[in-house]
ZAMARGU-4260 file (C-alpha; in steps of 0.2 Angstrom, whole numbers, plus 5000, padded with zeros to 4 digits):
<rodrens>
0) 5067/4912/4952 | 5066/4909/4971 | 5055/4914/4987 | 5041/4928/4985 | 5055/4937/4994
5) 5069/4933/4982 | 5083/4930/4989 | 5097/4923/4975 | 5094/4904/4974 | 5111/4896/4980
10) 5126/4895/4965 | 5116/4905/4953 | 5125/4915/4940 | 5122/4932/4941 | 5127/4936/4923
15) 5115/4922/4915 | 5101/4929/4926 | 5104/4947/4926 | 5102/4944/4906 | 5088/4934/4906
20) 5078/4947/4916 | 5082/4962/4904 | 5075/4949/4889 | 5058/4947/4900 | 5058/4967/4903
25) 5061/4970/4884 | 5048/4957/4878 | 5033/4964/4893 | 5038/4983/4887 | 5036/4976/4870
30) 5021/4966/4870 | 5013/4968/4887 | 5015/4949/4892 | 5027/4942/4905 | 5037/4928/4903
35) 5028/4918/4917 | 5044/4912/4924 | 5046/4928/4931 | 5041/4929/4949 | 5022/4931/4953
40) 5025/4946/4963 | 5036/4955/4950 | 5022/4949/4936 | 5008/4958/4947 | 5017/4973/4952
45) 5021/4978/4932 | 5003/4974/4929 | 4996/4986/4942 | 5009/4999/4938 | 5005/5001/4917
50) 4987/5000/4923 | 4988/5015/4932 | 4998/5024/4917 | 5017/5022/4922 | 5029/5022/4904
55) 5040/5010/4906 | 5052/5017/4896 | 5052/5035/4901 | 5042/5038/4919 | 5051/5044/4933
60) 5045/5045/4952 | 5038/5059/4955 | 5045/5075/4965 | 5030/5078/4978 | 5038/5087/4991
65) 5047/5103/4991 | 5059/5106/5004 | 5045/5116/5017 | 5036/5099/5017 | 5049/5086/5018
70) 5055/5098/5035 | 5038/5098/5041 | 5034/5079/5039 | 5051/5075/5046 | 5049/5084/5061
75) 5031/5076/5064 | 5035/5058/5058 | 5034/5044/5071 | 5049/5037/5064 | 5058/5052/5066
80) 5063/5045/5084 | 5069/5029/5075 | 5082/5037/5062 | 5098/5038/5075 | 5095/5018/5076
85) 5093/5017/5058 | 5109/5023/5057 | 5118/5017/5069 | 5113/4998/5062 | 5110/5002/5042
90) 5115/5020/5037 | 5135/5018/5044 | 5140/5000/5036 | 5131/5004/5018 | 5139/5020/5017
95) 5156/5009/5020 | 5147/4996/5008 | 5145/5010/4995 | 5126/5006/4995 | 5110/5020/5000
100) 5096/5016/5014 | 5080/5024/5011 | 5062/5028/5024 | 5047/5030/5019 | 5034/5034/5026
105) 5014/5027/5025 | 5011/5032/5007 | 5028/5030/4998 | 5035/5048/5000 | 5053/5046/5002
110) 5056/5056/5018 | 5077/5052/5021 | 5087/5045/5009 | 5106/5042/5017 | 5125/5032/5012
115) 5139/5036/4999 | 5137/5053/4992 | 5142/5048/4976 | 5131/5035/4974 | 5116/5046/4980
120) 5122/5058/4965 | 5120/5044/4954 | 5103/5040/4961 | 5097/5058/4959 | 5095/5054/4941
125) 5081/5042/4944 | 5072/5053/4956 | 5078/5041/4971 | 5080/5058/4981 | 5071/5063/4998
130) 5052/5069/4993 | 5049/5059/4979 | 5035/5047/4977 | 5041/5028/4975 | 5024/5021/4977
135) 5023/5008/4961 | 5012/5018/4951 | 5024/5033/4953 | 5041/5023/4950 | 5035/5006/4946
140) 5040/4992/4953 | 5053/4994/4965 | 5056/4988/4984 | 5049/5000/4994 | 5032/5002/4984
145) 5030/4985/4981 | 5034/4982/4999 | 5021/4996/5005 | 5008/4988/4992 | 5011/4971/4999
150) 5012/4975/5015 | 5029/4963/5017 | 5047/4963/5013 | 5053/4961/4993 | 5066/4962/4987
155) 5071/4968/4966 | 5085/4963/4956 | 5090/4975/4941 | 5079/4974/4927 | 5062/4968/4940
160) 5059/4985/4939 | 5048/4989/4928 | 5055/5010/4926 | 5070/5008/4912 | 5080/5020/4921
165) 5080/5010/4938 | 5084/4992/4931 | 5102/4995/4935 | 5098/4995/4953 | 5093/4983/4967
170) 5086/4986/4982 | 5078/4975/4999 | 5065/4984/5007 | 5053/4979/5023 | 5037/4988/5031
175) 5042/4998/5048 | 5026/4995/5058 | 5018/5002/5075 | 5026/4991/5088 | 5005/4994/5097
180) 4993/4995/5082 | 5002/4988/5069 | 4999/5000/5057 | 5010/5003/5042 | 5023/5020/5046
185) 5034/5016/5032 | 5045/5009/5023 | 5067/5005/5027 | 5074/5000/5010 | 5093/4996/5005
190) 5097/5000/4987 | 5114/4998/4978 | 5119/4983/4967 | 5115/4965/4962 | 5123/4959/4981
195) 5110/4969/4990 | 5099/4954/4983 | 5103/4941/4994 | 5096/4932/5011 | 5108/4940/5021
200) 5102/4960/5015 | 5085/4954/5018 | 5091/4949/5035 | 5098/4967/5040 | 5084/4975/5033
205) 5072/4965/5044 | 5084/4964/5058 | 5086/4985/5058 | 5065/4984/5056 | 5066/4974/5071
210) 5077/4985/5081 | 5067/5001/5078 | 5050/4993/5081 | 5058/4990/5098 | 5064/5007/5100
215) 5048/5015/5096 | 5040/5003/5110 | 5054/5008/5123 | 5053/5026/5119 | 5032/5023/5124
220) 5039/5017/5143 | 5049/5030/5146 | 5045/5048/5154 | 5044/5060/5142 | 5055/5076/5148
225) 5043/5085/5157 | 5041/5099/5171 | 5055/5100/5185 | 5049/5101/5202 | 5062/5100/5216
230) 5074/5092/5206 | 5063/5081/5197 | 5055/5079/5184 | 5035/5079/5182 | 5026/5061/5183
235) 5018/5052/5168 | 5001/5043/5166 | 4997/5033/5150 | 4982/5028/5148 | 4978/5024/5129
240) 4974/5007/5122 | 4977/4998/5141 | 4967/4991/5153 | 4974/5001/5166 | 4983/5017/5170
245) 5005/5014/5170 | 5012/5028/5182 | 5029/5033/5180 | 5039/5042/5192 | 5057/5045/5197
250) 5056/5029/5207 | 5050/5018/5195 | 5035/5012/5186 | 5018/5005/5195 | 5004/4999/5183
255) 4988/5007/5192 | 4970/4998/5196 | 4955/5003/5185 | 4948/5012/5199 | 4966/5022/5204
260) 4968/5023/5184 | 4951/5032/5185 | 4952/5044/5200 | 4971/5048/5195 | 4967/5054/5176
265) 4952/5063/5184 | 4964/5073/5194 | 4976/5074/5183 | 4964/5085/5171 | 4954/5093/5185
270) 4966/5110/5188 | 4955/5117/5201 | 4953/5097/5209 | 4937/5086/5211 | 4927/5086/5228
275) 4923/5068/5235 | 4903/5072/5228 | 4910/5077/5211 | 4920/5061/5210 | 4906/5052/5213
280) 4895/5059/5199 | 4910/5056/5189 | 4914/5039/5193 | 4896/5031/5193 | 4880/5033/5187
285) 4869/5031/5203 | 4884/5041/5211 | 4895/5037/5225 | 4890/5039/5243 | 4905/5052/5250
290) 4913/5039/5264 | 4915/5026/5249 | 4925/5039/5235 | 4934/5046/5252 | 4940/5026/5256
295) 4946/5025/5241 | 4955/5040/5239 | 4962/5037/5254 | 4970/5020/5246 | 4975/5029/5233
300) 4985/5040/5243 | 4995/5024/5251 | 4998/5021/5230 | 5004/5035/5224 | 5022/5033/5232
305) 5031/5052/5230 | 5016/5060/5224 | 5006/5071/5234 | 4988/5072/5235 | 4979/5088/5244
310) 4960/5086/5250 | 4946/5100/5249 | 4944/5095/5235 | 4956/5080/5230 | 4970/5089/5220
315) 4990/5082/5215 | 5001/5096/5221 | 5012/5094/5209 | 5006/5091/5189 | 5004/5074/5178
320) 5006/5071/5163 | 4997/5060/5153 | 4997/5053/5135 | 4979/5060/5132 | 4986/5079/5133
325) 4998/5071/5121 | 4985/5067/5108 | 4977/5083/5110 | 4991/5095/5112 | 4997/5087/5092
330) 4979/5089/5085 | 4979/5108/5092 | 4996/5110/5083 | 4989/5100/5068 | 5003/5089/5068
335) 4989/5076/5063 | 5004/5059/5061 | 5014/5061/5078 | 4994/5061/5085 | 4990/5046/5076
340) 5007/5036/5083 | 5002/5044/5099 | 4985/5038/5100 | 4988/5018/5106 | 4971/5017/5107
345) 4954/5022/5118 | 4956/5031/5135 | 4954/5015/5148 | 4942/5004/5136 | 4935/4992/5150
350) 4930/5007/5161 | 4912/5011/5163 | 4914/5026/5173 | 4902/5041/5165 | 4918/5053/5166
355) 4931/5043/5159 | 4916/5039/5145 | 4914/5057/5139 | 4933/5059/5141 | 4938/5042/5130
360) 4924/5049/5116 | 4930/5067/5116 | 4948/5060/5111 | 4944/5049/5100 | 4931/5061/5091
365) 4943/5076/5092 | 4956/5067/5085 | 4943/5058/5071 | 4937/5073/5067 | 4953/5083/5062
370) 4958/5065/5052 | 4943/5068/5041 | 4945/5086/5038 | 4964/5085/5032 | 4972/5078/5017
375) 4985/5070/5026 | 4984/5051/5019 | 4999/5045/5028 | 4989/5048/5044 | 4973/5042/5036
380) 4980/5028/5033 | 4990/5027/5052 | 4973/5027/5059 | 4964/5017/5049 | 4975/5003/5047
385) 4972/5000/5067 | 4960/4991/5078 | 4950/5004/5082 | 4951/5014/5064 | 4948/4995/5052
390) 4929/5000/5051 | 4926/5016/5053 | 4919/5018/5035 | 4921/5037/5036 | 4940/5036/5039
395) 4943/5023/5026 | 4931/5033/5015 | 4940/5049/5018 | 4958/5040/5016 | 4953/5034/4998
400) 4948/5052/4994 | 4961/5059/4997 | 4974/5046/4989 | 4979/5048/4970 | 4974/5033/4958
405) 4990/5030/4959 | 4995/5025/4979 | 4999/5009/4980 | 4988/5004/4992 | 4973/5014/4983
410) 4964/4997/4977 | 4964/4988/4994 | 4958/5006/5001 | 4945/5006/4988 | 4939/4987/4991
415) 4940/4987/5010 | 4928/5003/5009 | 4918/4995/4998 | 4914/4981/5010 | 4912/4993/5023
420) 4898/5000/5014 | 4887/4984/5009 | 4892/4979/5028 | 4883/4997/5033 | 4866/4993/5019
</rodrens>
């Protein structure tokens, strides 16, 4: 039956195997065994979604968004900056192809659902609609759950799916992850008939999944619009998950020392300034001597290029932002998934200085602490799923809380918190 992927072995007949797999479907809806020459991956997925209750015969995804939801998680999704690429690759061609490209997002929600008009009318009575729930347990095995459940590209050819009313459909599907943590965002599937099947689908899907892993990594190095100031717009620092500060300015892009990365984040959240003693307090815990943080302010100065830097105290004159104000500025809003794909990672991690401490823990906590009050899986899951979130038992306990028996992911969320937990005594 070919690769774990499945793409159409080379000369088969599409007629002899199209009605073999409806015989397989019939005799597992009939008797509850597979035909073990169907694939492993289709085998496994139609076990985990009639133990979690799915009828074969008459269970439809499930409708779990009205329209005020689907707008709100739109508007916050990460991979809302990645749909005019989407597009542009996948959403143009299949709509000239007569075929429909779907995104997903952490959970299995269909947040956009796009191509022919009259194929998505058809679709729309299977529930293949934007804010429906295609996890596997939902729909059953199909693409994008399966994909999201294993966490690689699948493809499904007609009667693979487990739901009746989907087995005339075929669709590719492949995991859109962060381009820095990794994390799962969603799901890019391609759905339409038996020739989405095939190695060269599979390619564009993976292709397109390429192409907006890289845009979401570009849009990170670029300046977000910001404050105009004679002309120009206001600087950037970003200083999540890296080693040391980046600064961006209108004439380019300098990546900081530790030290500069320090004093220049200091400053940049310091409205009223720092005086040379406070800086020291704030860089070390024995303090530094005045004529030492004044050298290397002065250094710093020679650094920053166009920016300006006043003394008594040490101030910018002119703002920076930074991607910490980010992270808090979507937590206050409680737009708890664009703080997640914000949140590359802890403020400076190699610094030791007692400031940048308190300020790396306070972001960290903040943002922790709105994760474990919501019930917003998707971002559960966003943060969990990363370096810094893989054992933090209260996120991953929170996470399988809050997802239904029926997620996809909501065995490998209950196992890994399980470890956790005996790991913890």
């Amino acid at each position: 039956m070919g690769s774990p992927e499945f793409a159409l072995p080379p000369g088969a007949d599409l007629s002899e195997l199209t009605q073999y797999l409806h015989r397989a479907h019939d005799q597992f809806v009939e008797s509850g065994v597979a035909d073990p020459a169907i694939r492993t991956l289709v085998r496994d997925s139609w076990m985990r979604s009639v133990e979690e209750g799915l009828n074969p015969e008459t269970s439809l995804a499930a409708l779990r968004l009205d329209d005020d939801a689907l707008s709100e998680i739109r508007a916050t999704h990460p991979l809302a900056l990645a749909m005019p690429v989407i597009r542009r690759l996948l959403v143009e061609d299949a709509t000239e192809a007569g075929l429909l490209v779907a995104v997903s997002d952490a959970v299995g929600q269909l947040l956009w659902v796009e191509g022919a008009h009259d194929l998505r009318a058809r679709a729309e009575g299977m529930n293949f609609v934007s804010g429906a729930d295609w996890s596997e347990a939902s729909a059953g095995t199909n693409a994008p759950g399966t994909a999201l459940a294993l966490g690689r590209p699948v493809q499904i050819l007609g009667a693979e799916h487990l739901a009746r009313p989907v087995t005339p459909w075929s669709c590719s599907a492949a995991p859109i992850r962060d381009p820095d943590t990794r994390a799962i965002l969603g799901v890019l599937d391609l759905t339409g008939g038996p020739d989405v099947v095939t190695a060269q689908s599979l390619t564009l899907v993976r292709a397109t999944v390429a192409a907006v892993e890289a845009e979401l990594r570009l849009a990170r190095l670029q300046p977000l619009p910001g404050i105009s100031v004679a002309g120009w717009s206001s600087p950037r620092l970003d200083v999540l998950g890296t080693h040391t500060g980046v600064l961006r300015t209108d004439r380019g892009t300098a990546r900081m020392s530790l030290r500069h990365s320090e004093l220049l984040l200091l400053l940049a959240h310091a409205e009223d300034g720092l005086t040379a003693g406070e800086l020291g307090v704030a860089l070390n815990d024995d303090d530094q001597p005045s004529v030492t943080v004044r050298a290397e302010m002065s250094r710093l100065r020679n650094a920053l290029g166009p920016l300006e830097l006043a003394s008594r105290p040490y101030r910018l004159v002119r703002p920076i932002q930074t991607d910490v104000t980010d992270v808090r500025d979507h937590v206050a809003a409680g737009r708890l998934r664009a703080a997640v794909a914000a949140y590359r990672g802890p403020i400076l991690p190699m610094s030791t200085a007692p400031a940048i401490v308190e300020l790396r823990n306070s972001l960290h906590l903040g943002l922790r602490s709105a994760l474990l009050a919501s019930a917003d899986a998707d971002a559960l899951l966003s943060f969990a799923d990363t370096d810094y979130g893989r054992d933090d038992f209260e996120v991953w306990r929170r996470a399988l809380h809050v997802l239904p028996a029926s997620s996809p992911r909501f065995e490998q969320v209950a196992a890994h918190a399980e470890r956790l937990e005996a790991e913890l005594g």
